[in-house]
C-alpha positions in Angstrom: 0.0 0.0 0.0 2.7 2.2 0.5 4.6 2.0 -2.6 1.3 2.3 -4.5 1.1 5.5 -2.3 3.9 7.0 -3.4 3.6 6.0 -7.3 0.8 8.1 -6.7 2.2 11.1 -5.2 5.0 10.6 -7.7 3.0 10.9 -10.3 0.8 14.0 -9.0 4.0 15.6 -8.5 5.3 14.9 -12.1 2.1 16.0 -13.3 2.0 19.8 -11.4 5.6 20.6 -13.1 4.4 19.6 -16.4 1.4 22.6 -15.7 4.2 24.9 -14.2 6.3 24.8 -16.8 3.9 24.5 -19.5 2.4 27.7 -18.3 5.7 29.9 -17.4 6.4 29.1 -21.3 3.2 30.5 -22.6 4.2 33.2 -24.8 2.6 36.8 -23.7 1.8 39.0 -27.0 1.8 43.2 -26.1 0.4 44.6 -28.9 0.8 48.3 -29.0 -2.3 50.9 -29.5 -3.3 54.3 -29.9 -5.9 54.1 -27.0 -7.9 56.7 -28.9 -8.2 55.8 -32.6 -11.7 54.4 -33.3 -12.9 52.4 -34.9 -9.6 50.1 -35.2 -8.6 50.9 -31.1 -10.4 52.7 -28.9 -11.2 52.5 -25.3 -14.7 50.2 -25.1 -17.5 50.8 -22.6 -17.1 48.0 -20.4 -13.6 49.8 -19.8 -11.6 47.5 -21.9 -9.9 48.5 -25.0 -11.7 47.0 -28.5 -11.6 48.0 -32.1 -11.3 46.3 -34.7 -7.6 45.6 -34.7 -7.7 45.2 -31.1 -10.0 42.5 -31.9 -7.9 40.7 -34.9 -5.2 41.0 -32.3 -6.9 39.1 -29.5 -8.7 36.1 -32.2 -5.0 35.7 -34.0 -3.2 35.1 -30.5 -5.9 32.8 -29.3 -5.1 30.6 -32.6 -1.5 31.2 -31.9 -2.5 29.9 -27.9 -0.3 33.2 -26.7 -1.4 34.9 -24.0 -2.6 38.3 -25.2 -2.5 42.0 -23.9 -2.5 45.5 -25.1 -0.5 48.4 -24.2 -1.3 51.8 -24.8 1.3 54.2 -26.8 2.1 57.7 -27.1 1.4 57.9 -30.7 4.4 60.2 -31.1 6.9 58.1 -29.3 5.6 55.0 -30.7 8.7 53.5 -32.3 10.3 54.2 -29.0 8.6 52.2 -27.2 8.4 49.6 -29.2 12.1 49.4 -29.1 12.1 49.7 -25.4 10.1 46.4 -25.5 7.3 48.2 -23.8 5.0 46.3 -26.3 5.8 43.4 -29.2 4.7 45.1 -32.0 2.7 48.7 -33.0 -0.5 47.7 -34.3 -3.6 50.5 -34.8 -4.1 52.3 -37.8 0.1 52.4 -38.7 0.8 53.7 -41.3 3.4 52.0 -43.5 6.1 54.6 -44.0 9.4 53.6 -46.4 11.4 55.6 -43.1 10.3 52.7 -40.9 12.0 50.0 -43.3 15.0 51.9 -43.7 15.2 52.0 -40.1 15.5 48.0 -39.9 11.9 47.9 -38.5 10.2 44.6 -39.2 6.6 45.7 -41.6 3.5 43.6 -41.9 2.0 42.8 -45.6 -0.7 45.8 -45.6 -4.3 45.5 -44.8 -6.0 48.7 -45.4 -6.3 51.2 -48.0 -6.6 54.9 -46.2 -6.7 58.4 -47.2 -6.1 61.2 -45.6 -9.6 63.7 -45.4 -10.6 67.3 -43.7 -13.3 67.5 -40.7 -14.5 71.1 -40.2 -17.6 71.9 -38.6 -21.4 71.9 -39.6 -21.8 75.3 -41.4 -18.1 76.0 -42.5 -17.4 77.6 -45.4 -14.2 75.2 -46.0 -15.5 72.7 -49.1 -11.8 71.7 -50.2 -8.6 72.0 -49.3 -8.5 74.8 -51.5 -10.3 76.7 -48.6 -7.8 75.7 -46.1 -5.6 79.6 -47.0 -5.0 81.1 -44.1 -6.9 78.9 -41.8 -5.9 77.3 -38.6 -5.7 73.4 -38.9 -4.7 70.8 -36.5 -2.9 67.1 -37.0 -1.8 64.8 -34.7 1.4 64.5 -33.7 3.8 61.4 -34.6 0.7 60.4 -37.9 0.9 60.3 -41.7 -0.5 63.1 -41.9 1.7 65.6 -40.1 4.7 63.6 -42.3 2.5 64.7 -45.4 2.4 68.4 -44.1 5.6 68.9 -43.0 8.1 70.9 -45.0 9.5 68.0 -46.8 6.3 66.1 -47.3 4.2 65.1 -50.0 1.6 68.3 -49.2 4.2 70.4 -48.1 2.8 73.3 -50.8 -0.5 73.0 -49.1 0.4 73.1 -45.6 2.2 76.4 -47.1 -0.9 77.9 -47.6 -2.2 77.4 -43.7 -2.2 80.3 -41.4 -1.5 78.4 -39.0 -0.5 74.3 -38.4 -1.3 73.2 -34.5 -0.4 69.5 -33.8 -1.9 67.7 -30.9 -1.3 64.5 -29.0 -4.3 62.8 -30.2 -7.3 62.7 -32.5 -9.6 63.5 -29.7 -7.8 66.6 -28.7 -7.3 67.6 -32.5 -11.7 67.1 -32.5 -12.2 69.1 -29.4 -9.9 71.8 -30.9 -12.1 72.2 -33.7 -15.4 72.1 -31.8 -14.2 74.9 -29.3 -13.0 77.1 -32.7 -9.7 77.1 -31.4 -8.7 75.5 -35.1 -10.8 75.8 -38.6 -9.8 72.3 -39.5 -8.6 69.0 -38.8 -6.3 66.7 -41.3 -7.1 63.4 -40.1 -7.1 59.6 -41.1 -10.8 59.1 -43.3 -12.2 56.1 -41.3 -10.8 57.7 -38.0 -13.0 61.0 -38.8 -16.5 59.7 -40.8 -16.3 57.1 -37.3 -16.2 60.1 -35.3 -18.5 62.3 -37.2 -21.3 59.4 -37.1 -21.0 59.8 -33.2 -20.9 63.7 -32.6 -23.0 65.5 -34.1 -21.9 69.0 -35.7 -18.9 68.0 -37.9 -18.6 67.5 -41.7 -15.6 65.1 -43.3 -15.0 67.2 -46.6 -15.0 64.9 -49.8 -11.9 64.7 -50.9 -8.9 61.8 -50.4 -5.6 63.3 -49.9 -2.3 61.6 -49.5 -3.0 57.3 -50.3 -1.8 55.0 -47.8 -2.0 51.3 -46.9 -1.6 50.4 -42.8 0.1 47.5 -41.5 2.3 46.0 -38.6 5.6 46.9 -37.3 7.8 45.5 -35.4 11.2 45.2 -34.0 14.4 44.6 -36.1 15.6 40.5 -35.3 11.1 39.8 -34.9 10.4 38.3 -38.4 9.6 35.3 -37.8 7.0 36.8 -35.2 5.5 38.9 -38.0 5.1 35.8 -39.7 3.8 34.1 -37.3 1.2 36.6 -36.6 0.6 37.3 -40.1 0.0 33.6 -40.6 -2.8 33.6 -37.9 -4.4 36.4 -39.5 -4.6 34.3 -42.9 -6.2 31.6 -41.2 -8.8 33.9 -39.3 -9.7 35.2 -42.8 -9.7 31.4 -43.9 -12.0 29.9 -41.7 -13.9 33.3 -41.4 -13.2 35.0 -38.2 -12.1 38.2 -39.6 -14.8 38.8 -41.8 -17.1 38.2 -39.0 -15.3 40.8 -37.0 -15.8 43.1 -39.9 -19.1 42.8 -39.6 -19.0 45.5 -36.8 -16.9 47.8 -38.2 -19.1 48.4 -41.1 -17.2 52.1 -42.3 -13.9 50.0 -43.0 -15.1 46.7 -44.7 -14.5 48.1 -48.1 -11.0 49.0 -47.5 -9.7 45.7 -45.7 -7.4 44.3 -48.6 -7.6 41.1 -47.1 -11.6 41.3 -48.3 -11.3 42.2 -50.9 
């Protein structure tokens, strides 16, 4: 009876390191947002952060059986971060720039087509970027769009034109800017300002695309095989349908998710 008790024991014993060390080698995935760039990540109102990258995020790592967790970024020190290993990879609206390759950074394929558009409030008499001489607009810091209006960018001759160019931390400071007057207009992301314009009423998003883009994934230098392991997830999320049912509640981006398409 006694050895039978201890093949016992033995074996419960065997059996709760297996668990330990099974779990302390669970892989934990950071993925890096902008806490404040609905509709891909945004703070949700149970208090959690959603969106629809956010969610991608979360499906791909449970296929991938990592642990999952988000970490939000100051947009402007974003690379920074990410280098500082604060978070495993930038993932929220990114804009794929040919800077970030050229500085060894690790780029997903693209997934969305953007454009870069002009909110102004109800009433204004700005109908084009054409309207935008001497006015005060605002862009957020650390974006594709303040790259496109800076004095080397691709829009440099019509930032020239500005009275005055304010930059802002976030999106949602660049919004409340514009509904106090302190600005005439904000250069923002499309899906980032018809999302918020659909929730708040008294703002227009002028129709006109400036400055194409595609978003994808960065991350560190030496992480490829990562990428491509989260990459692969993602194709087999579109594969068996997962990220077209996600989609589904993003409705104002479907048509420009390449992997739709």
């Amino acid at each position: 009876m006694k050895k039978i008790l201890c093949l016992v024991l033995a074996l419960v014993m065997a059996l709760c390191l297996v668990a330990c060390g099974s779990g302390s080698n669970e892989k934990t995935f950071i993925m890096g947002i902008d806490p404040e760039y609905p509709p891909f990540s945004y703070m949700g109102e149970v208090g959690e952060y959603t969106g629809f990258d956010v969610e991608v995020c979360k499906a791909a790592c449970e296929e991938l059986g990592w642990k999952f967790e988000v970490f939000g970024v100051n947009w402007d020190n974003k690379l920074v971060q990410l280098d500082a290993g604060e978070c495993d990879c930038v993932w929220s609206g990114m804009t794929i720039l040919d800077s970030m390759t050229d500085a060894g950074y690790v780029i997903s394929a693209p997934y969305y087509d953007n454009t870069q558009v002009i909110m102004v409030k109800e009433g204004s008499d700005i109908k084009s970027s054409a309207d935008l001489k001497g006015k005060t607009v605002a862009v957020q810091l650390g974006t594709s769009g303040e790259s496109l209006l800076a004095e080397d960018g691709d829009l440099a001759d019509l930032s020239a034109t500005f009275g005055e160019l304010v930059t802002c931390d976030s999106f949602l400071k660049c919004f409340t800017e514009l509904d106090g007057k302190a600005v005439d207009a904000v250069f923002v992301d499309k899906p980032v300002a018809e999302s918020y314009a659909a929730k708040n009423a008294g703002f227009t998003v002028i129709d006109e695309n400036l400055g194409a883009e595609q978003y994808g994934i960065a991350f560190r230098s030496g992480d490829a095989e990562m990428c491509q392991q989260m990459e692969d997830a993602v194709a087999k999320l579109v594969e068996n349908g997962t990220y077209a049912k996600i989609a589904e509640n993003y409705p104002d981006i479907v048509n420009n998710l390449l992997f739709l398409k």
